[in-house]
C-alpha positions, 0 to 999 in steps of 0.5 A: 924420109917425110912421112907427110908425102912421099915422092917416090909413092907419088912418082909410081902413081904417075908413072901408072897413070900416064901409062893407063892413058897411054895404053887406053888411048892407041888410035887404031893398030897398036903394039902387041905390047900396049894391048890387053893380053887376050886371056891368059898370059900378060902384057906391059899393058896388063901391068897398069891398072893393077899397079894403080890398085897397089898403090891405092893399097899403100895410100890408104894405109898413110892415109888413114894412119893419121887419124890413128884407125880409128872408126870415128863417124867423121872417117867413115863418113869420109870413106863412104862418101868418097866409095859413093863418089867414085862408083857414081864417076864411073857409071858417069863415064859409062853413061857420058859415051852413049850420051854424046851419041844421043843415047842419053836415056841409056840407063836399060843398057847402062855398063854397071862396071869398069875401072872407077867402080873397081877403084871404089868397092875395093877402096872401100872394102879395106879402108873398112878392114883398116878401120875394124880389124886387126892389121896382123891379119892382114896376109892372112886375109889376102891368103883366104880371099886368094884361095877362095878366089882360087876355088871359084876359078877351079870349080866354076870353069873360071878359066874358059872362054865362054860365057855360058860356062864360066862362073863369072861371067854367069854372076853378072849376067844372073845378077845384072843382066846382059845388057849392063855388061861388058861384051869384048871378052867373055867377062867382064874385066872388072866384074863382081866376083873379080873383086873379091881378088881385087881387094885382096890385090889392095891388100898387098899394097896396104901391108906395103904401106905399114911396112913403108911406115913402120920401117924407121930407116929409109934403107930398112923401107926399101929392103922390106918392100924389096923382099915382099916384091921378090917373094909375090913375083917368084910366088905368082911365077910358081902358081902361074903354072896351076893357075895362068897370069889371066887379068880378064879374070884377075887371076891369083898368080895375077895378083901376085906377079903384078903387086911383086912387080909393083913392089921392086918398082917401088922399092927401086923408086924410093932408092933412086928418089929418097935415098939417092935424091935423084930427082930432077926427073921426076916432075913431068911424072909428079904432075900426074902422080899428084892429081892421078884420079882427076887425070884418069877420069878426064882423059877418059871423057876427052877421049870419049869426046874428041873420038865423037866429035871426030878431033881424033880421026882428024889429029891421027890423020894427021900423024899418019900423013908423017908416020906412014907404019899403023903401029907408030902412028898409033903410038905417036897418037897415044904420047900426044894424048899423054901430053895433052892430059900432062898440059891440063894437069901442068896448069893445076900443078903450077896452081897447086890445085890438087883435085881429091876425088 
Protein backbone atom coordinates (compact mmCIF):
# COMPACT_ATOMS: atom_id res chain seq x y z
CA UNK A 1 0.00 0.00 0.00
CA UNK A 2 1.52 3.73 -0.83
CA UNK A 3 1.84 5.39 1.91
CA UNK A 4 1.52 8.95 -0.10
CA UNK A 5 -2.34 8.55 -0.63
CA UNK A 6 -4.65 5.91 0.34
CA UNK A 7 -7.59 5.17 -1.81
CA UNK A 8 -9.66 3.36 0.72
CA UNK A 9 -9.24 6.38 3.16
CA UNK A 10 -10.01 8.37 0.37
CA UNK A 11 -13.18 6.11 -1.05
CA UNK A 12 -14.66 6.56 3.11
CA UNK A 13 -14.43 10.12 2.72
CA UNK A 14 -16.61 9.93 -0.31
CA UNK A 15 -18.84 7.80 0.59
CA UNK A 16 -19.46 10.13 3.77
CA UNK A 17 -19.85 13.20 2.28
CA UNK A 18 -21.96 12.44 -0.34
CA UNK A 19 -24.02 10.89 2.33
CA UNK A 20 -24.08 14.10 4.23
CA UNK A 21 -25.32 16.02 1.04
CA UNK A 22 -27.72 13.09 0.68
CA UNK A 23 -29.20 13.34 4.29
CA UNK A 24 -29.14 17.21 4.35
CA UNK A 25 -30.84 17.52 1.36
CA UNK A 26 -34.60 15.48 1.24
CA UNK A 27 -37.04 18.31 -0.01
CA UNK A 28 -40.07 17.66 2.16
CA UNK A 29 -41.19 14.24 4.01
CA UNK A 30 -38.23 12.09 4.34
CA UNK A 31 -37.51 8.50 5.20
CA UNK A 32 -37.20 7.94 9.14
CA UNK A 33 -34.27 6.50 8.05
CA UNK A 34 -32.40 9.61 6.50
CA UNK A 35 -33.36 11.93 9.23
CA UNK A 36 -31.90 12.88 12.47
CA UNK A 37 -32.78 10.72 15.24
CA UNK A 38 -34.84 13.13 17.64
CA UNK A 39 -32.80 12.67 20.81
CA UNK A 40 -31.77 9.30 21.84
CA UNK A 41 -31.42 6.40 19.67
CA UNK A 42 -29.47 6.68 16.22
CA UNK A 43 -30.31 6.67 12.67
CA UNK A 44 -28.24 5.83 9.29
CA UNK A 45 -28.50 9.47 9.24
CA UNK A 46 -26.72 9.89 12.39
CA UNK A 47 -23.63 8.08 11.19
CA UNK A 48 -22.50 10.68 8.64
CA UNK A 49 -20.89 13.67 10.16
CA UNK A 50 -19.41 11.75 12.92
CA UNK A 51 -18.02 9.41 10.49
CA UNK A 52 -16.23 12.58 8.54
CA UNK A 53 -14.95 13.27 12.10
CA UNK A 54 -13.15 9.84 12.18
CA UNK A 55 -11.89 10.09 9.19
CA UNK A 56 -10.28 13.92 9.86
CA UNK A 57 -8.66 11.97 12.83
CA UNK A 58 -6.96 9.29 10.75
CA UNK A 59 -5.91 12.39 7.83
CA UNK A 60 -4.26 14.49 10.53
CA UNK A 61 -2.12 11.92 11.91
CA UNK A 62 -0.90 10.90 7.69
CA UNK A 63 -0.84 14.37 7.26
CA UNK A 64 1.34 15.53 9.99
CA UNK A 65 3.56 12.49 10.10
CA UNK A 66 5.47 13.78 7.05
CA UNK A 67 6.66 16.79 8.75
CA UNK A 68 7.79 14.23 11.49
CA UNK A 69 5.34 16.06 14.43
CA UNK A 70 7.41 18.43 14.68
CA UNK A 71 5.94 21.98 16.35
CA UNK A 72 8.06 24.14 13.56
CA UNK A 73 6.40 27.62 13.16
CA UNK A 74 5.58 26.76 9.33
CA UNK A 75 3.33 23.55 10.75
CA UNK A 76 1.50 25.53 13.02
CA UNK A 77 1.19 28.42 11.25
CA UNK A 78 -0.20 26.12 8.95
CA UNK A 79 -2.66 24.32 11.29
CA UNK A 80 -4.07 27.62 12.72
CA UNK A 81 -4.51 29.01 9.64
CA UNK A 82 -6.62 26.30 8.21
CA UNK A 83 -8.71 26.22 12.09
CA UNK A 84 -9.25 30.08 11.30
CA UNK A 85 -10.20 29.26 7.94
CA UNK A 86 -12.64 26.90 8.36
CA UNK A 87 -14.42 28.56 11.57
CA UNK A 88 -14.69 31.72 9.35
CA UNK A 89 -16.45 29.04 6.23
CA UNK A 90 -18.90 28.20 8.61
CA UNK A 91 -20.04 31.56 10.14
CA UNK A 92 -20.14 32.19 6.36
CA UNK A 93 -22.46 29.47 5.57
CA UNK A 94 -24.66 30.72 8.45
CA UNK A 95 -24.66 34.29 7.52
CA UNK A 96 -24.84 33.50 3.54
CA UNK A 97 -28.76 31.79 4.48
CA UNK A 98 -30.11 34.98 6.03
CA UNK A 99 -28.13 37.28 3.38
CA UNK A 100 -30.03 35.72 0.45
CA UNK A 101 -33.11 36.72 2.25
CA UNK A 102 -31.95 40.36 2.57
CA UNK A 103 -31.12 39.85 6.38
CA UNK A 104 -27.41 40.81 5.53
CA UNK A 105 -26.91 42.58 8.67
CA UNK A 106 -27.72 39.76 10.59
CA UNK A 107 -24.48 39.54 12.84
CA UNK A 108 -26.92 40.04 16.39
CA UNK A 109 -28.66 36.89 15.64
CA UNK A 110 -25.79 35.22 13.62
CA UNK A 111 -25.63 31.04 14.55
CA UNK A 112 -21.92 30.89 16.21
CA UNK A 113 -22.13 27.17 15.64
CA UNK A 114 -22.73 24.32 12.89
CA UNK A 115 -20.81 21.67 11.46
CA UNK A 116 -17.61 23.70 9.87
CA UNK A 117 -16.72 25.13 13.26
CA UNK A 118 -17.00 21.70 14.94
CA UNK A 119 -14.65 20.39 11.90
CA UNK A 120 -12.44 23.28 12.82
CA UNK A 121 -12.01 23.46 16.80
CA UNK A 122 -11.50 19.83 16.71
CA UNK A 123 -9.17 20.03 13.80
CA UNK A 124 -7.19 22.06 15.84
CA UNK A 125 -7.31 20.60 19.21
CA UNK A 126 -5.53 17.36 18.04
CA UNK A 127 -3.22 18.52 15.52
CA UNK A 128 -1.94 20.60 18.49
CA UNK A 129 -2.07 17.40 20.55
CA UNK A 130 0.04 15.49 17.78
CA UNK A 131 2.37 18.10 17.72
CA UNK A 132 3.18 18.43 21.63
CA UNK A 133 2.24 15.63 23.51
CA UNK A 134 3.35 12.00 23.51
CA UNK A 135 0.99 9.73 20.86
CA UNK A 136 1.15 6.70 23.62
CA UNK A 137 -1.17 9.03 25.55
CA UNK A 138 -3.45 9.12 22.91
CA UNK A 139 -6.29 6.40 24.39
CA UNK A 140 -5.66 7.63 27.60
CA UNK A 141 -6.62 11.20 26.64
CA UNK A 142 -9.90 10.14 24.94
CA UNK A 143 -10.88 7.93 28.22
CA UNK A 144 -10.61 11.19 30.06
CA UNK A 145 -12.16 13.60 27.68
CA UNK A 146 -14.85 10.78 27.58
CA UNK A 147 -15.41 10.28 31.39
CA UNK A 148 -15.38 13.83 31.83
CA UNK A 149 -17.97 14.44 29.23
CA UNK A 150 -19.79 11.65 31.09
CA UNK A 151 -19.77 13.73 34.06
CA UNK A 152 -20.98 16.61 32.58
CA UNK A 153 -23.87 14.60 31.24
CA UNK A 154 -24.71 13.00 34.38
CA UNK A 155 -24.46 15.54 36.79
CA UNK A 156 -25.75 18.51 34.33
CA UNK A 157 -29.12 16.73 33.13
CA UNK A 158 -27.36 16.60 30.12
CA UNK A 159 -29.88 13.98 29.02
CA UNK A 160 -33.15 15.95 29.23
CA UNK A 161 -35.10 17.74 26.62
CA UNK A 162 -35.32 20.94 28.06
CA UNK A 163 -33.07 23.91 27.62
CA UNK A 164 -33.72 25.30 30.82
CA UNK A 165 -32.14 22.41 32.50
CA UNK A 166 -29.83 20.74 30.40
CA UNK A 167 -26.04 22.01 31.26
CA UNK A 168 -25.37 22.27 27.80
CA UNK A 169 -27.90 24.08 26.40
CA UNK A 170 -27.30 26.47 29.42
CA UNK A 171 -23.38 26.77 28.32
CA UNK A 172 -24.31 28.41 25.24
CA UNK A 173 -27.12 30.35 25.85
CA UNK A 174 -24.90 31.98 29.34
CA UNK A 175 -21.75 32.41 26.97
CA UNK A 176 -23.30 33.28 23.59
CA UNK A 177 -26.78 33.96 23.88
CA UNK A 178 -30.00 32.89 22.68
CA UNK A 179 -30.15 34.46 19.45
CA UNK A 180 -26.74 32.89 18.26
CA UNK A 181 -27.88 29.58 18.77
CA UNK A 182 -29.61 26.62 17.26
CA UNK A 183 -33.18 26.47 17.98
CA UNK A 184 -34.69 22.89 16.53
CA UNK A 185 -33.88 20.91 19.33
CA UNK A 186 -33.21 21.88 23.00
CA UNK A 187 -29.24 21.91 22.05
CA UNK A 188 -27.39 22.82 19.80
CA UNK A 189 -26.13 19.80 17.96
CA UNK A 190 -22.87 21.23 17.67
CA UNK A 191 -22.50 23.23 20.79
CA UNK A 192 -19.43 24.08 22.70
CA UNK A 193 -19.42 21.83 25.51
CA UNK A 194 -19.99 18.72 22.72
CA UNK A 195 -16.67 19.43 21.75
CA UNK A 196 -14.71 18.28 24.30
CA UNK A 197 -16.34 14.43 22.99
CA UNK A 198 -15.93 15.80 19.54
CA UNK A 199 -12.08 15.76 20.06
CA UNK A 200 -11.90 12.79 21.78
CA UNK A 201 -14.23 11.42 18.65
CA UNK A 202 -11.03 12.48 16.33
CA UNK A 203 -8.88 11.06 18.46
CA UNK A 204 -10.06 7.66 17.91
CA UNK A 205 -9.47 8.18 14.00
CA UNK A 206 -5.93 9.70 14.68
CA UNK A 207 -4.69 6.54 16.94
CA UNK A 208 -6.43 4.49 13.73
CA UNK A 209 -4.06 6.55 11.52
CA UNK A 210 -0.98 5.42 13.60
CA UNK A 211 -1.98 2.03 13.49
CA UNK A 212 -2.77 2.41 9.71
CA UNK A 213 0.78 3.79 9.76
CA UNK A 214 2.73 1.62 11.78
CA UNK A 215 1.36 -1.58 10.69
CA UNK A 216 4.00 -2.65 7.77
CA UNK A 217 1.75 -5.45 5.92
CA UNK A 218 -1.50 -4.37 4.65
CA UNK A 219 -3.18 -7.25 6.04
CA UNK A 220 -1.72 -6.48 9.48
CA UNK A 221 -3.52 -2.64 8.82
CA UNK A 222 -6.61 -4.25 8.20
CA UNK A 223 -6.74 -6.44 11.37
CA UNK A 224 -5.59 -3.61 13.59
CA UNK A 225 -8.15 -1.17 12.52
CA UNK A 226 -10.83 -4.31 12.65
CA UNK A 227 -9.96 -5.30 16.17
CA UNK A 228 -10.27 -1.27 17.27
CA UNK A 229 -13.65 -1.37 15.52
CA UNK A 230 -15.02 -4.62 16.93
CA UNK A 231 -14.10 -3.25 20.77
CA UNK A 232 -15.68 0.65 20.20
CA UNK A 233 -18.73 -0.87 18.76
CA UNK A 234 -19.40 -3.75 21.67
CA UNK A 235 -17.72 -0.88 24.16
CA UNK A 236 -20.42 1.66 23.12
CA UNK A 237 -23.11 -1.02 22.79
CA UNK A 238 -22.56 -1.83 26.74
CA UNK A 239 -22.29 2.06 27.75
CA UNK A 240 -25.51 2.63 25.55
CA UNK A 241 -27.35 1.14 28.45
CA UNK A 242 -25.87 3.78 30.95
CA UNK A 243 -25.39 6.49 28.87
CA UNK A 244 -28.04 6.17 25.33
CA UNK A 245 -26.48 6.71 21.59
CA UNK A 246 -27.60 10.57 21.61
CA UNK A 247 -25.97 12.75 18.55
CA UNK A 248 -27.73 15.82 19.73
CA UNK A 249 -25.58 15.63 22.83
CA UNK A 250 -22.84 13.62 21.20
CA UNK A 251 -23.08 11.35 23.72
CA UNK A 252 -19.89 8.86 25.11
CA UNK A 253 -21.69 5.60 23.69
CA UNK A 254 -22.10 7.95 20.49
CA UNK A 255 -18.81 8.29 19.97
CA UNK A 256 -17.86 4.93 20.48
CA UNK A 257 -20.47 3.22 18.27
CA UNK A 258 -19.91 5.65 15.40
CA UNK A 259 -16.00 5.76 15.44
CA UNK A 260 -16.28 1.45 15.70
CA UNK A 261 -18.49 1.44 12.81
CA UNK A 262 -16.31 3.73 11.08
CA UNK A 263 -13.50 1.38 11.58
CA UNK A 264 -15.19 -1.89 10.13
CA UNK A 265 -15.81 0.26 7.29
CA UNK A 266 -12.62 1.21 6.89
CA UNK A 267 -11.20 -1.80 7.39
CA UNK A 268 -13.46 -3.46 5.05
CA UNK A 269 -12.73 -0.80 2.28
CA UNK A 270 -8.85 -1.22 2.68
CA UNK A 271 -9.60 -5.17 2.09
CA UNK A 272 -11.76 -5.01 -0.84
CA UNK A 273 -9.72 -1.57 -2.38
CA UNK A 274 -6.02 -2.22 -1.24
CA UNK A 275 -5.49 -5.65 -0.87
CA UNK A 276 -8.20 -7.17 -3.22
CA UNK A 277 -7.60 -4.17 -5.72
CA UNK A 278 -11.15 -4.11 -6.51
CA UNK A 279 -11.70 -0.77 -7.72
CA UNK A 280 -13.56 -0.23 -10.68
CA UNK A 281 -16.12 1.22 -8.54
CA UNK A 282 -14.78 3.37 -6.67
CA UNK A 283 -14.47 6.65 -8.95
CA UNK A 284 -17.79 8.32 -8.62
CA UNK A 285 -16.93 8.04 -4.64
CA UNK A 286 -13.15 9.32 -5.41
CA UNK A 287 -14.35 12.49 -6.80
CA UNK A 288 -15.98 13.40 -3.50
CA UNK A 289 -13.61 11.64 -1.36
CA UNK A 290 -10.74 13.84 -3.00
CA UNK A 291 -12.32 17.58 -2.98
CA UNK A 292 -14.73 16.12 0.43
CA UNK A 293 -14.77 20.00 2.32
CA UNK A 294 -14.94 22.06 -0.86
CA UNK A 295 -18.25 19.85 -1.89
CA UNK A 296 -19.73 19.84 1.42
CA UNK A 297 -19.42 23.77 1.76
CA UNK A 298 -20.73 24.06 -1.68
CA UNK A 299 -23.49 21.86 -1.77
CA UNK A 300 -24.50 23.74 1.53
CA UNK A 301 -24.57 27.23 -0.07
CA UNK A 302 -26.35 25.94 -3.56
CA UNK A 303 -28.87 24.64 -1.14
CA UNK A 304 -29.21 27.41 0.51
CA UNK A 305 -29.44 29.24 -2.83
CA UNK A 306 -31.50 27.23 -5.29
CA UNK A 307 -34.10 26.76 -2.05
CA UNK A 308 -34.28 31.03 -2.04
CA UNK A 309 -34.40 31.34 -5.49
CA UNK A 310 -37.44 28.68 -5.54
CA UNK A 311 -35.18 26.24 -8.19
CA UNK A 312 -35.71 23.67 -5.79
CA UNK A 313 -39.79 24.01 -5.30
CA UNK A 314 -39.55 23.86 -8.92
CA UNK A 315 -37.00 20.55 -9.55
CA UNK A 316 -39.37 18.64 -6.58
CA UNK A 317 -42.56 19.63 -8.33
CA UNK A 318 -41.26 18.31 -10.84
CA UNK A 319 -40.26 14.97 -9.35
CA UNK A 320 -43.40 14.56 -7.52
CA UNK A 321 -45.37 15.08 -10.79
CA UNK A 322 -43.61 11.46 -11.57
CA UNK A 323 -43.07 10.20 -8.20
CA UNK A 324 -46.49 10.45 -6.71
CA UNK A 325 -45.16 8.82 -2.82
CA UNK A 326 -43.58 12.19 -0.38
CA UNK A 327 -41.04 10.05 0.91
CA UNK A 328 -39.60 8.79 -2.94
CA UNK A 329 -40.06 11.99 -4.39
CA UNK A 330 -38.07 13.50 -1.70
CA UNK A 331 -35.30 10.87 -2.18
CA UNK A 332 -35.47 11.27 -5.64
CA UNK A 333 -34.70 15.11 -4.77
CA UNK A 334 -31.95 14.37 -2.73
CA UNK A 335 -29.78 11.79 -5.28
CA UNK A 336 -30.08 14.55 -7.83
CA UNK A 337 -28.85 17.15 -5.66
CA UNK A 338 -26.00 14.14 -5.14
CA UNK A 339 -25.53 14.29 -8.48
CA UNK A 340 -25.66 17.66 -9.22
CA UNK A 341 -22.73 18.18 -6.48
CA UNK A 342 -20.93 15.01 -8.15
CA UNK A 343 -20.91 17.01 -11.74
CA UNK A 344 -19.06 19.95 -10.07
CA UNK A 345 -16.62 18.07 -8.60
CA UNK A 346 -16.42 15.58 -11.71
CA UNK A 347 -15.20 19.04 -13.95
CA UNK A 348 -12.37 19.76 -10.93
CA UNK A 349 -11.77 15.86 -10.68
CA UNK A 350 -11.04 15.58 -14.66
CA UNK A 351 -8.98 18.85 -14.13
CA UNK A 352 -7.23 17.48 -11.16
CA UNK A 353 -8.00 20.68 -9.08
CA UNK A 354 -7.84 19.65 -5.50
CA UNK A 355 -9.45 22.44 -3.32
CA UNK A 356 -7.69 22.41 0.42
CA UNK A 357 -9.52 24.19 2.72
Amino acid sequence: MQSKRLLSLDILRGITVAGMILVNNGYGESFEMLRHSKWNGMTPCDLVFPFFLFIMGISCYLSLVKSEFKPTAPVIRRIVKRTVLLFAIGLFINWFDHAVEGDILCFGHLRLWAVMQRIALCYGIVSLFALFCNHKYTIPTVIILLAIYSAILIFGNGYAEDADVNIIAQADLSLFGHEHVYHKSPVDPEGLLGTVSSVAHVMLGFYCGMLIRKEKNVNEKVIAVFVVGTVLVVGGYLLSYGLPLNKRIWSPSYVMMTCGLASLLQAFLMYVIDIKEKKSWTKFFHVFGVNALALYVSSELLAILLSNIGVSEIVYNGIHTIIAPLKWASLAYAIYFVMLNFTIGYVLYRKKIYIKL
